[in-house]
C-alpha positions, 0 to 999 in steps of 0.5 A, a space after each residue: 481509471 484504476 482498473 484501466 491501468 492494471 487490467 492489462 498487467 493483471 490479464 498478463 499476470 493472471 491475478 485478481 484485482 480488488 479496487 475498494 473505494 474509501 467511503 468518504 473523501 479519503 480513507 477514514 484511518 489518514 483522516 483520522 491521523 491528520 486531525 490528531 497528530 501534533 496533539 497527541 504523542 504516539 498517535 495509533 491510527 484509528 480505524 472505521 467503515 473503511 477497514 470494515 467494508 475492505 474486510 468484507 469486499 475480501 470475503 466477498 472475493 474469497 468467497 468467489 474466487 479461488 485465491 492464493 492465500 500465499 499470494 495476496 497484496 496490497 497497494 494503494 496511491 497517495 492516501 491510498 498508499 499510507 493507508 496501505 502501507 499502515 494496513 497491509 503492514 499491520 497484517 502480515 499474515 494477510 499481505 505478503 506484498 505491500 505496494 505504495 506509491 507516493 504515500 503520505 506519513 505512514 503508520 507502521 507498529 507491526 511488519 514481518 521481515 518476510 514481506 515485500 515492501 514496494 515503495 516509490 515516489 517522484 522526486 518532484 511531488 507537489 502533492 505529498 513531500 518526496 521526503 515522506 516517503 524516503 522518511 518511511 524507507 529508512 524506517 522499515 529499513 533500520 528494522 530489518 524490512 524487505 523494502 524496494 524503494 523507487 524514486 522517479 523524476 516526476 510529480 504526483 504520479 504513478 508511471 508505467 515503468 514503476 508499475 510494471 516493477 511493483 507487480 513484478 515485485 508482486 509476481 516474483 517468487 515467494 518465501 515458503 
């Protein structure tokens, strides 16, 4: 379903998909933060397998295919895009384009004003609470991130019109 979605931008757009899967039901870092926040104060995110199979899968991929260190990016829906958000944030010398839509809480201790941060989320959510991600916006916002936030009349979901403007986020031009 994923690569259907994607396979016709990137084709268009001439860039590498890489669509890891969380090894269990959701990615073991969100899982981790729902059973502890509220019990604890500044909770860190505890990352596992998941952040240990995405490092190889991009290894995997660095080792096949000649890609842009320059131009690489993360992106994730839902769960995927909290998780997203709190990975590709957290490494920004890796990430130079994070895209999340309709992402939960995210977690986000370091970030680089260079990056590009894609955010969007359908005003109608029944899944994961619009303000989540207008919560989110404001913060990297108040500490001087690059944030393109786009909301929607919609529900849970991702439309083509907010895909196309997260990869041409993605493909525009870069900082030296």
């Amino acid at each position: 379903m994923v690569l259907e979605a994607y396979r016709a931008l990137a084709d268009a757009n001439g860039f590498v998909l890489l669509i890891p899967r969380s090894v269990k039901g959701s990615w073991d870092m969100v899982e981790d933060l729902r059973t502890r926040l509220g019990a604890e104060m500044n909770v860190q995110p505890r990352y596992g397998k998941d952040l240990q199979a995405l490092d190889a899968a991009l290894a995997d991929l660095f080792s096949k295919v000649a890609i842009d260190a320059k131009h690489i990016g993360i992106a994730g829906f839902s769960d995927g895009a909290t998780y997203a958000l709190s990975v590709g944030t957290a490494n920004p010398q890796l990430f130079g384009t994070v895209i999340a839509f309709s992402p939960g809480p995210g977690f986000i201790k370091n970030y680089s004003k260079s990056q590009r941060v894609f955010v969007s989320h359908g005003e109608h959510d029944r899944v994961l609470p619009y303000s989540n991600a207008r919560g989110i916006v404001a913060r990297m916002r108040g500490r001087g991130m690059n944030v393109q936030f786009e909301s929607f009349e919609g529900d849970h979901e991702v439309p083509s019109e907010i895909r196309a403007k997260a990869i041409a986020l993605f493909m525009g031009p870069r900082a030296p």
